[in-house]
Phi, psi and omega in degrees: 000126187289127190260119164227151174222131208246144170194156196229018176053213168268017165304177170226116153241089114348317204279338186291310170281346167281352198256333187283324150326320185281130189324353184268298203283345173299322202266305175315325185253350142287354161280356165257311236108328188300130200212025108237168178209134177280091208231091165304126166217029155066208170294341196310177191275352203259113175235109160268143173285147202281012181280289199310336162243086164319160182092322203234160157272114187268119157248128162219118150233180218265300230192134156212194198248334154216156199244013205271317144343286191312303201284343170312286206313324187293143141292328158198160197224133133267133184216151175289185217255019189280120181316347207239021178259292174298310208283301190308336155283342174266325174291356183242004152092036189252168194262116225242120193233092222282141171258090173305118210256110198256033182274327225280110147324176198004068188291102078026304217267336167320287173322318175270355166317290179285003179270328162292344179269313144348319161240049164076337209257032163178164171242140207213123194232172169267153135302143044259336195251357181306307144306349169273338203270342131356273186303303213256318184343109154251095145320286166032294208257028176256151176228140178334154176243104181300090181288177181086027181216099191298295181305333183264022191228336162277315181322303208277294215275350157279000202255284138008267197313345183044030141249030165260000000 
């Protein structure tokens, strides 16, 4: 069963889970194959029941002691734009669709987006733009992120920060 699994790290995003939750993007995403959806939602105010998305197998919880599972299991991973959420999905080679929560003053997390997205290894959206980007997406043209390599991930993370 085709899998996406959403997580917001230990954050509070609502807006990430109401937008992935909605009947538009629910459709957008039976219209690829998916037929569950996994949703870690952190602190947020939102625990949707598993009733609550027609169409889909629904899971939702707050916490777990790792997500590492989740994310093996997964076919595509939405994830909020938090470094150490994208690095456990790109290291484990799944195909990564960062949702940038763009209420965030000085968003730092804009910046390693668009730089991972820049060398292929995610695609990166608002909610608002989240179902088109959905609707339109070539997995395809994503490449692997070669984990184990500390310097070049410091590199990559001065160069994103724009303090190199």
């Amino acid at each position: 069963m085709k899998t996406v699994f959403v997580t917001v790290g230990t954050t509070s995003f609502d807006e990430l889970i109401e937008s992935v939750t909605s009947p538009e993007t629910v459709q957008s995403l039976k219209a690829r194959g998916y037929e569950r959806l996994v949703l870690q939602v952190g602190r947020g105010s939102l625990l949707p029941a598993a009733d609550s998305c027609p169409h889909v197998r629904l899971q939702a919880y707050r916490f777990k002691d790792s997500i590492a599972e989740d994310i093996k299991q997964a076919d595509l991973v939405i994830s909020h734009a938090g470094a150490g959420s994208c690095l456990e999905a790109l290291g484990a080679g799944k195909s990564l669709l960062v949702v940038v929560n763009d209420k965030l003053m000085n968003n730092h997390q804009l910046e390693m987006a668009r730089q991972l997205h820049m060398d292929s290894h995610l695609l990166y959206c608002t909610c608002s733009t989240l179902t088109q980007t959905l609707r339109t997406m070539d997995l395809s043209v994503l490449q692997p992120f070669l984990p184990g390599q500390p310097k070049n991930f410091a590199n990559f993370l001065d160069k994103a920060l724009g303090v190199q």
